[in-house]
N, C-alpha and C positions, 0 to 999 in steps of 0.2 A: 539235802540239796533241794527236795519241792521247796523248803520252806524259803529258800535262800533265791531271791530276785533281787537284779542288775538294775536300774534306773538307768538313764541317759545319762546324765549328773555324775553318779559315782563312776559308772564306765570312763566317763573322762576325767574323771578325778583320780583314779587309776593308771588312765593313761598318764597323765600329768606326774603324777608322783614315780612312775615307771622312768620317764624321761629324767626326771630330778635325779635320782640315780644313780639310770646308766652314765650322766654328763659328766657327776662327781667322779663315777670310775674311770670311765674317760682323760677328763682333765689329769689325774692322780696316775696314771699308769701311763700315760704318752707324755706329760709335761713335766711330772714330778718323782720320774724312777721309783715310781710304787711306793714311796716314800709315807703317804698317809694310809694306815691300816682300816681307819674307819671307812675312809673313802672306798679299800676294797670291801670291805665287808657288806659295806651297803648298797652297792654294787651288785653283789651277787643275787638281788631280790627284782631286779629289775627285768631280766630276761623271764621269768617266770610269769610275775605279773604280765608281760606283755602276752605269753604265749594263752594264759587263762583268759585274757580280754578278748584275742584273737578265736579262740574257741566260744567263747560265751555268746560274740556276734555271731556266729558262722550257725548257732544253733539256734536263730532268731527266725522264728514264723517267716519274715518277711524275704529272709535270704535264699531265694531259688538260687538251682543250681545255677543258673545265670548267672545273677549277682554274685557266688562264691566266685566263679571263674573271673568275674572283675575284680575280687579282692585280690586273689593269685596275683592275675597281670599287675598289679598297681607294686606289689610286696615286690616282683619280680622285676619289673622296671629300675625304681628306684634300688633295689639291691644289685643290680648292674650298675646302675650310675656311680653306686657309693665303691665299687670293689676296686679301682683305680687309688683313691686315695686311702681309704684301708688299709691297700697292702701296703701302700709306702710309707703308711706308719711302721709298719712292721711283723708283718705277719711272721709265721715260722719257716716257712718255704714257699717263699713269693706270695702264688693269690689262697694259698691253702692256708688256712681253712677258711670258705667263703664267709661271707656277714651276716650278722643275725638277720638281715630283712630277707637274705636267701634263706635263712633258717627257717623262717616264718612261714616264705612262700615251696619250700617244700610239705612243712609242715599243713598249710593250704590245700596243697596237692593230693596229700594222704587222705586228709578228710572228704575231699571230693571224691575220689575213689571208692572211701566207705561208704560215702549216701549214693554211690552210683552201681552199687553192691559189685565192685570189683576186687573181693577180699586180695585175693593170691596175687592180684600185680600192687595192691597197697601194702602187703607185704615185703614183696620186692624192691618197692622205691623208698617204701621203711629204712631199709638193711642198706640199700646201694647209698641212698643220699646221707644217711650217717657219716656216712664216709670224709665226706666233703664239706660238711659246713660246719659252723660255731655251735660249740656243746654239742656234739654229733648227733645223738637218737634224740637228746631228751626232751627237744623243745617239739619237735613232732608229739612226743607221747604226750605232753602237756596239753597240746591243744586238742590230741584229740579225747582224751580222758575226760577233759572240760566241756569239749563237744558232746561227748555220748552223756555225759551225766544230766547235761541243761534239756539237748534235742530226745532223749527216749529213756531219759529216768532212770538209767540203770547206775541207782545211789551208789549203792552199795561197792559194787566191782570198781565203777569210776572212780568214788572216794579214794581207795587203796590204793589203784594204778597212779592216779593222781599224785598220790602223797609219796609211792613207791620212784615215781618218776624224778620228782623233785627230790627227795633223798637220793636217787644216782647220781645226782648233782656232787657230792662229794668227792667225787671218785675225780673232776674236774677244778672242785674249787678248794677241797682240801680242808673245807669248813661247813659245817649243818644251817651259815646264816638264810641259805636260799627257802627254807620251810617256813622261815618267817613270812614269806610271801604271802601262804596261806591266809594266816590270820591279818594281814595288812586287808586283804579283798574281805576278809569276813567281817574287820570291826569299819569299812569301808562303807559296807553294805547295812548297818545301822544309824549310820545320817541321812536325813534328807537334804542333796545337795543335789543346786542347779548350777550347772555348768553348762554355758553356749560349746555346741558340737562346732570346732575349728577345723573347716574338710580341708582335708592334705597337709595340716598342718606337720601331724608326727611324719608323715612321709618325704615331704623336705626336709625335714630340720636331722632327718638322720645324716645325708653327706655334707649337709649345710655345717652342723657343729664340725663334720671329721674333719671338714677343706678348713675351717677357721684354726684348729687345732694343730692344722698340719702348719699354715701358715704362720702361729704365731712359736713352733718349734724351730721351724726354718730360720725366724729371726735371733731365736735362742742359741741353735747353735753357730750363727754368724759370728754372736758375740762369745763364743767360749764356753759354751753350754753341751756336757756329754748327755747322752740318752743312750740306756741301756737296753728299749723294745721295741 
């Protein structure tokens, strides 16, 4: 992991291919009753990706605990905006389980607590916030695995929990494609690519796609169109 540095570029080039995606799963399981399997499959590399990219900023020199707590609020904000039309896509029992950007910003949470060496209540909001949001524990342990390994070098343990985390993925997705993640950021991270930082961009465009989605399903089923999620 020394050996392994983020640029600007690829972190957005991550981002970007994260959003590519999630969009396809998206589209394929709210428009098209799950109907394409690649769609899900590739799909499942997306939440991962984001939660590594979420850890890899958070472990950046420049990210005082200040700045993390604006990352929180922003992940937090818009994951309240988006849970409205989330659930009316379909969730399992109304607003349960919350959306990945709450997934995110609990995941945020945790790691704030760890650089603020409050183990036993990062513990606790571990366990309690599993509970309640998308892919329950895993995308916490993601970020922060990815956080301890970039912010204090500890290769070795993070590598495994890393990898350990992303393999519980199964236990959700029913398939090992989410480990492909992994090597997405690693063969990622041997191009030089420059890509313009577009702020706020992923943070609207999360309820921006749900509300488009929603609305062009609403015109589907006007016209005779069942949906089964």
């Amino acid at each position: 992991m020394q050996s392994l540095k983020l640029s600007d570029g690829q972190i957005e080039a991550l981002k970007w291919l994260a959003l590519l995606f999630m969009t396809l799963d998206h589209i394929n399981k709210y428009l098209l009753n799950s109907t394409w399997p690649a769609a899900f499959d590739i799909g499942r590399l997306a939440m991962p990706i984001f939660a590594i990219v979420l850890g890899y900023n958070l472990s950046r020199e420049s990210v005082t605990l200040e700045k993390h707590k604006k990352v929180a609020e922003k992940l937090f904000i818009f994951g309240v905006i988006s849970t409205p039309v989330h659930a009316s896509l379909g969730n399992i029992y109304g607003l349960w389980p919350l959306n990945i950007l709450l997934s995110l910003f609990s995941a945020a949470i945790i790691v704030y607590l760890v650089r603020s060496q409050k183990y036993f209540i990062a513990i606790v909001g571990l366990v309690l916030t599993s509970l309640i949001v998308e892919f329950f524990i895993f995308p916490s342990l993601i970020v922060l695995f990815t956080f301890l390994a970039f912010k204090y070098r500890y290769v070795g343990f993070s590598l495994f929990g890393l990898a350990a985390s992303i393999t519980g993925l199964v236990f959700i997705n029913n398939n090992f494609y989410a480990l492909s993640s992994i090597a997405v950021v690693f063969l990622t991270s041997k191009f030089q690519l420059k890509l313009p930082r577009v702020r706020y961009f992923f943070y609207f465009f999360y309820p921006a796609h749900l509300l488009v989605i929603y609305l062009i399903r609403l015109s589907m089923e006007s016209q005779g169109y069942l949906f089964f999620t």
